[in-house]
C-alpha positions as CSV (number, residue, x, y, z in Angstrom):
1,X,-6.4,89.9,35.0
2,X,-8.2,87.5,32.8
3,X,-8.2,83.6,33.7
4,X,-6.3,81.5,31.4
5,X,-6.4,78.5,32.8
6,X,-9.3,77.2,30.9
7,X,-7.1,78.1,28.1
8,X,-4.5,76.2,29.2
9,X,-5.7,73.3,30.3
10,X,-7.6,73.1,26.2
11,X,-3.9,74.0,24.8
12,X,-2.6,71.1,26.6
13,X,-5.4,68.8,25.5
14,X,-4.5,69.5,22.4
15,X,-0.7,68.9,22.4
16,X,-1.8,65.5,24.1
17,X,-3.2,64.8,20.8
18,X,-1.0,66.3,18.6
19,X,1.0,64.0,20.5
20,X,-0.5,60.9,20.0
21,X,-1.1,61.3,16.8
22,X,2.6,61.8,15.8
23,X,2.7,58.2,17.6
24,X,0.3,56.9,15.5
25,X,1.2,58.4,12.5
26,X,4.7,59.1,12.9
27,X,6.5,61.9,11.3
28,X,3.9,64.3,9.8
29,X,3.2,67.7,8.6
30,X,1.5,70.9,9.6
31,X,-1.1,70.3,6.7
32,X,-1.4,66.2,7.6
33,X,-1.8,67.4,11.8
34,X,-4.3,70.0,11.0
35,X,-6.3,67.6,8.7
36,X,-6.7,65.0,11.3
37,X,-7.7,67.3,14.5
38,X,-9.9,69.4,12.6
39,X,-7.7,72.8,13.3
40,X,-6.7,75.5,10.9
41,X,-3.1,75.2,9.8
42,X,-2.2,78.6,11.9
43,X,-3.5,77.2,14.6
44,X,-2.1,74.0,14.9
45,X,1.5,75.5,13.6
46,X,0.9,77.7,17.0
47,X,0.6,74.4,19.1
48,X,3.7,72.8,17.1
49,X,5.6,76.0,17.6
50,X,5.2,75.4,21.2
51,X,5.9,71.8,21.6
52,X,9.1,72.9,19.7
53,X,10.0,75.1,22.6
54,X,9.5,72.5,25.1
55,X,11.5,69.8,23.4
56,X,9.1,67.5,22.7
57,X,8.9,67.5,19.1
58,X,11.6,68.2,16.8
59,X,11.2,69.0,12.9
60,X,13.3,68.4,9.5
61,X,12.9,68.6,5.8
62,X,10.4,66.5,3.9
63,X,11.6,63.9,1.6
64,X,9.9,64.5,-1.4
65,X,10.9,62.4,-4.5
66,X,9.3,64.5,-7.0
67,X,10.2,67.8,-8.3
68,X,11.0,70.8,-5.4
69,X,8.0,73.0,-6.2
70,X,7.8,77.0,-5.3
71,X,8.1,78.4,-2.0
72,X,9.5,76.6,1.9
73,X,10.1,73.2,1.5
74,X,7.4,71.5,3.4
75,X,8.7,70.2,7.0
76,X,7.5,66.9,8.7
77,X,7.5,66.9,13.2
78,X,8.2,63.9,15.1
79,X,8.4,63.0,19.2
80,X,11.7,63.1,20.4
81,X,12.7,61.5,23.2
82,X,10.9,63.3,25.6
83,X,8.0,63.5,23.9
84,X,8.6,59.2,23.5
85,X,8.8,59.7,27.6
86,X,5.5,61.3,28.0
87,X,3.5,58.2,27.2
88,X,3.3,55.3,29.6
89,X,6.7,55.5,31.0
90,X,6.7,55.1,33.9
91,X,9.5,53.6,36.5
92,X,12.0,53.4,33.7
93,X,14.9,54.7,35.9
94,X,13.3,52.0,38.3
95,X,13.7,49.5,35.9
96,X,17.0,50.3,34.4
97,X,18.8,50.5,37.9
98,X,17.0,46.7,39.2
99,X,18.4,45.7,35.4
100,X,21.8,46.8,35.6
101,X,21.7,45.2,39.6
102,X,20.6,42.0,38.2
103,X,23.0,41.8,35.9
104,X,26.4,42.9,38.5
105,X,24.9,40.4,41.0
106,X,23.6,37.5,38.6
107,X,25.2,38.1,35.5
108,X,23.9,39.4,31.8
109,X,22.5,36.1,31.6
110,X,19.4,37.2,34.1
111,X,18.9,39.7,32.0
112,X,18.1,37.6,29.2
113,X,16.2,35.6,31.3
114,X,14.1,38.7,32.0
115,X,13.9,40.0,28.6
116,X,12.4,36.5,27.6
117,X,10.0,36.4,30.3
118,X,8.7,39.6,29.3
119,X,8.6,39.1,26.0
120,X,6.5,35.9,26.7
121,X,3.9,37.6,29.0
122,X,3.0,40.0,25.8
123,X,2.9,36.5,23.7
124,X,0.5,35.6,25.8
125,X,-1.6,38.6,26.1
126,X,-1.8,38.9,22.3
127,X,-1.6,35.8,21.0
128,X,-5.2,35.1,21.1
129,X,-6.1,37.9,19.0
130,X,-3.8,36.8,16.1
131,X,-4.7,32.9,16.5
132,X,-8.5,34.2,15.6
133,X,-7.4,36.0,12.6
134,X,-6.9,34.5,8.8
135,X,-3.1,34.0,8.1
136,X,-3.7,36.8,6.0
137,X,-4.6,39.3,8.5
138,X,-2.5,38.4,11.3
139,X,0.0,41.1,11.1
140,X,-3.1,43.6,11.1
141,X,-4.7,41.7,13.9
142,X,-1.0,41.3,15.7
143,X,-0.5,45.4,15.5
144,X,-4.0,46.4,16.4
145,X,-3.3,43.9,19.7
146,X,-0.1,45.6,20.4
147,X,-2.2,49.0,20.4
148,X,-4.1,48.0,23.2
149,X,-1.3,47.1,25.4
150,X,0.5,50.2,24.6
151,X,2.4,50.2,21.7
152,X,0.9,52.3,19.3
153,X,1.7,49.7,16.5
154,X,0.0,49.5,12.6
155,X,0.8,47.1,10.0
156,X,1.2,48.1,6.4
157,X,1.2,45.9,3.1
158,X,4.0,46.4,0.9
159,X,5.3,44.8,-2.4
160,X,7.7,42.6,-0.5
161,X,5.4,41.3,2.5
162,X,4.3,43.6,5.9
163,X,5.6,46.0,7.8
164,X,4.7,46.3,11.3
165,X,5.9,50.1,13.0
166,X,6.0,50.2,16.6
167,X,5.6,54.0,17.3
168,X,5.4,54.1,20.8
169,X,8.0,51.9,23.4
170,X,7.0,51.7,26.6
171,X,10.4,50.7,28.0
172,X,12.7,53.1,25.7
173,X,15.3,54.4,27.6
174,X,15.4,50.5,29.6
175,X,16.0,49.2,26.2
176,X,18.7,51.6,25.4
177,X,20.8,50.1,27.6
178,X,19.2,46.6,27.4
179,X,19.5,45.3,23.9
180,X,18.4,41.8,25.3
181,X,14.7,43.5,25.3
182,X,14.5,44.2,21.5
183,X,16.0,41.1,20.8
184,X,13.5,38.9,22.7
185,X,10.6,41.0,21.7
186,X,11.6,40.4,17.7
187,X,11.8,36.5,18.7
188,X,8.2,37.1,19.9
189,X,6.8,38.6,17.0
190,X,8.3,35.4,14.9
191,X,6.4,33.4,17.2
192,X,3.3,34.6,16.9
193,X,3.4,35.0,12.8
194,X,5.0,31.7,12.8
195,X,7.2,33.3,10.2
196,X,10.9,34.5,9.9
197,X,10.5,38.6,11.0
198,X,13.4,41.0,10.4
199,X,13.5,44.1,12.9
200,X,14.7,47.1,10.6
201,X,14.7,50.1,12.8
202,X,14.0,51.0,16.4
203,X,13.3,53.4,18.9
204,X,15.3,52.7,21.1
205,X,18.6,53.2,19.0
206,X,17.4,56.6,17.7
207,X,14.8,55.6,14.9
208,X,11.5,57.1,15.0
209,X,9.7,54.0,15.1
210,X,10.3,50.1,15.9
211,X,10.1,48.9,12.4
212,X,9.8,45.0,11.8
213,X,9.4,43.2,8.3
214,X,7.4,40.3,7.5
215,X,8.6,39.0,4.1
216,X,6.6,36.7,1.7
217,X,6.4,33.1,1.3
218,X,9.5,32.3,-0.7
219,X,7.4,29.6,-2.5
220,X,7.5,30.7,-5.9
221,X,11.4,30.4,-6.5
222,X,11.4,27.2,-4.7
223,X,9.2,26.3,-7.3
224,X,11.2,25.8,-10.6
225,X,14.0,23.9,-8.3
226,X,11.3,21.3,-7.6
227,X,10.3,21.0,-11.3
228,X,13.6,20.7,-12.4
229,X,14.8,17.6,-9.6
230,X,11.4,16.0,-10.6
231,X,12.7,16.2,-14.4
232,X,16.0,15.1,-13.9
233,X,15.6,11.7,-13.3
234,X,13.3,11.3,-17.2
235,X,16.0,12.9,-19.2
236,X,18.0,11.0,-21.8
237,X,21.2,11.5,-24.0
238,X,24.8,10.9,-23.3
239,X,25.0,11.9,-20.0
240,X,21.7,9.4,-18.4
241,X,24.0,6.3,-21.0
242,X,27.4,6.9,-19.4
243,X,26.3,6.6,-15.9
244,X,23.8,3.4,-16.7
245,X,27.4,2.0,-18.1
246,X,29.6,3.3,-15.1
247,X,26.9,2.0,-13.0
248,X,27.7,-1.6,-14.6
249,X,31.4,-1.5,-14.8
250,X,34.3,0.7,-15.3
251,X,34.0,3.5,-17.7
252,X,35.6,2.1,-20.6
253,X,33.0,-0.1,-21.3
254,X,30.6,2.4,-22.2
255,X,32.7,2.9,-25.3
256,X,31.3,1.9,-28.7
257,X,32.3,-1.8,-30.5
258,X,34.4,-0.2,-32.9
259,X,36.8,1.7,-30.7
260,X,39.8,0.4,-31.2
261,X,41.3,-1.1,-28.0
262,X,44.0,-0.2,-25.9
263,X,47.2,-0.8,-27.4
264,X,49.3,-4.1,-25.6
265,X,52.5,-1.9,-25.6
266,X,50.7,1.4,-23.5
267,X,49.2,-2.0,-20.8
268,X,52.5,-3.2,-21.0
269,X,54.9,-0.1,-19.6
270,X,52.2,0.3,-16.8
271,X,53.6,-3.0,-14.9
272,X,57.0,-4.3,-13.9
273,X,57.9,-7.8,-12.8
274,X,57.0,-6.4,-8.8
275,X,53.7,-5.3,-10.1
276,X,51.6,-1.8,-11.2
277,X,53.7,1.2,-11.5
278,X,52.4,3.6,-9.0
């Protein structure tokens, strides 16, 4: 019988990078895989076909805005959760039974607590990274950081600011059940951009990567606001007289010479021998 395990051992090498690659990439095709591992589309369809069987990959239908061309639509793979579970995972059942302890001793405030604490030990083990880096390229220099400590994370420029994608959570299935996590991990992130951040997606509710949004300076439309209070106080018409008048005296006496006046009799039925009609 011929030894396989050699094989073996190079299929699973493989997968280990198909693997990290759909971290790093996120959802991707057969042709997109192939391209980057320097395999033959059969081949690398052969090592899909078996991740598929083990669960840890899962396909659908490309989203293609342009027209549907001839033959299979093409088909995109991503992780699922077990294939999220096979990176650096470890003790998550650990830490999701000491969590939910915590918080039926202590109350969900630990938890919070915890989440903070966290979230401020990765502030401080990135932060220096991004401090170094132009205000420009601190989302790039922020993701790349957040690579090394195992988050698989890239930053991309878009119309309306940057997008940092998470595609790889270390603490998943913790953060599942622990929202707190997320939320303290977002408050983090705004830190160390020193910017308002907007988490759009994330793993841990069922998206394929932790998506955050850093939006532009809003300077420009605060812009023509500015302009226009600066303005205000140099215009001139009716509107700049009557408040120099009212400013003076009562409103009437803004009124040109040749008004005529108010009429005795109207002045008159307005009082009473005890004093102003109310």
């Amino acid at each position: 019988m011929p030894d396989t395990s050699n094989g073996t051992a190079a299929d699973g090498r493989t997968r280990d990078r198909v693997a990290r690659l759909l971290l790093e990439l996120g959802p991707s095709t057969a042709v997109t895989l192939s391209a980057h591992l320097g395999l033959s589309p059969a081949a690398i369809r052969r090592h899909l076909d078996a991740m598929l069987a083990e669960g840890t990959i899962t396909t659908r239908s490309a989203r293609n805005p342009g027209p549907r061309g001839r033959g299979r639509p093409a088909r995109v793979y991503q992780l699922t959760a077990a294939g999220h579970a096979a990176g650096p995972t470890a003790y998550e059942d650990l830490a999701t039974s000491a969590l939910s302890f915590l918080a039926d001793v202590a109350g969900q405030a630990v938890v919070a607590e915890f989440a903070e604490a966290r979230a401020a030990e990765l502030e401080r083990r990135v932060r220096a990274a991004v401090a170094q880096a132009d205000p420009a390229d601190r989302p790039a220099a922020l993701a790349a950081a957040m690579s090394a400590a195992g988050y698989t994370a890239s930053a991309s420029q878009l119309p309306t600011g940057v997008q940092i994608c998470q595609h790889h959570c270390p603490v998943q299935h913790v953060a599942e059940q622990f929202p707190e996590l997320c939320g303290a991990e977002t408050a983090a992130l705004s830190r160390l951009l020193d910017s308002h951040v907007q988490r759009l997606a994330t793993i841990a509710h069922g998206d394929g990567v932790c998506t955050t949004h850093v939006p532009l300076e809003a300077r420009e439309s605060q812009r023509p606001e500015d302009d226009h209070d600066r303005a205000a106080p140099a215009s001139s018409g009716p509107t700049a007289s009557a408040g120099s008048a009212t400013s003076a005296g009562p409103a009437v006496s803004a009124a040109p010479r040749s008004a005529p006046p108010v009429s005795t009799p109207t002045a008159t039925s307005l009082t009473s021998s005890e004093g102003p009609v109310i």
